[in-house]
N, C-alpha and C positions, 0 to 999 in steps of 0.2 A: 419441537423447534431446536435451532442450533446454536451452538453457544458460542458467543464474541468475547475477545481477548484483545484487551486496549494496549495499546503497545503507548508504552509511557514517556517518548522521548520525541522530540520535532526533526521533522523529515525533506531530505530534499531530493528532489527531484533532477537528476544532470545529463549534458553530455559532455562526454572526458573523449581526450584525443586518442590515448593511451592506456593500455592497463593497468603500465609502473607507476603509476599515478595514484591509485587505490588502493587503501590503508587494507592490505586484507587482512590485519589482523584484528581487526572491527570485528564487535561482533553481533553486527547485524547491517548488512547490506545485500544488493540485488544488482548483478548485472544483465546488460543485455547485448548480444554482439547481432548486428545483422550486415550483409553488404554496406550499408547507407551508415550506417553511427554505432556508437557505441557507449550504449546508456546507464547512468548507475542511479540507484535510488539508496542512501545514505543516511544514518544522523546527519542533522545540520553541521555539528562539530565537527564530524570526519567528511567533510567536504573536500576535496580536494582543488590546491588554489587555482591551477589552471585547468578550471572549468573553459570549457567551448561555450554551453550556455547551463542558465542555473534559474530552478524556481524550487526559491523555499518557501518554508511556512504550510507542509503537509501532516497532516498528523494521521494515524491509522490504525486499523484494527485486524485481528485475522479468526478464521474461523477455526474454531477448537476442535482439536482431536485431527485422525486421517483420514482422509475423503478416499473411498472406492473411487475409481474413473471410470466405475459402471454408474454412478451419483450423477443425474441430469437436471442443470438448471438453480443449481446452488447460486451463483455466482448470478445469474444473470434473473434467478428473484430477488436476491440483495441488490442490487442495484436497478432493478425496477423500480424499489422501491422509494429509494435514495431519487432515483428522476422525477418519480412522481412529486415528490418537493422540491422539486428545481435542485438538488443536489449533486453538484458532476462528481466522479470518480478516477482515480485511477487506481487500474486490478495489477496487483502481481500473482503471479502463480508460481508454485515452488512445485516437487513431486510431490506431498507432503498433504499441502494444503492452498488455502487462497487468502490473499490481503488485500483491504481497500483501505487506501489514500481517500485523505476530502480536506480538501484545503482549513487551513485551521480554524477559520470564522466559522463556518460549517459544524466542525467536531462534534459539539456539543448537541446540538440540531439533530447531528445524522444519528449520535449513536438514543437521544431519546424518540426519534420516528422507529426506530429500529424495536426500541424496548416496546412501543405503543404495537407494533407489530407481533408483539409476543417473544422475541428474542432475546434471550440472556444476556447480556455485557458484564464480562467481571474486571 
């Protein structure tokens, strides 16, 4: 099984108008650009004030070590499992590896369904 890495700090979820808007000297955050928006996933602290829209209160975990992108189904057996308890998600993907978001009442819930699944959390 694969081993989970609790990311120790509370997360938010945004969409920001602008780039210059984000603290990139953070160090830990997630952008996202597409036609439609442009979304960033944050510490709560390094929020940036003029959010467009903003849901805090995410906390999240990522999976240890580098994933081959010959590796199928990582991602989408973690969060089977997470649905099978009524748990929503939300996935970031880096080159690297992959992170899930679960809203913060969740946290504790998702990562011992996870451990009861045989999975490591350190």
């Amino acid at each position: 099984m694969m081993e989970l890495k609790k990311i120790d700090y509370k997360l938010t979820v945004c969409k920001v108008a602008e780039v210059s808007s984000i603290d990139m000297r953070s160090d830990f955050y997630f952008i996202g650009k597409t036609d439609e928006e442009l979304s960033l996933v944050c510490k709560t602290e390094d929020t940036p004030d003029n959010t467009i829209e903003r849901d805090d209160g995410w906390r999240g975990f990522r999976i240890q070590g580098v994933l081959d992108f010959s590796l199928i189904g990582i991602l989408s057996k973690l969060s089977g499992i997470l649905a099978e308890h009524k748990i929503g998600i939300f996935a970031v993907s880096t080159y690297n590896t992959d992170y899930i978001l679960v809203k913060e009442e969740n946290y504790e819930r998702a990562l011992s369904v996870l451990t009861s699944e045989g999975y490591t959390v350190i």
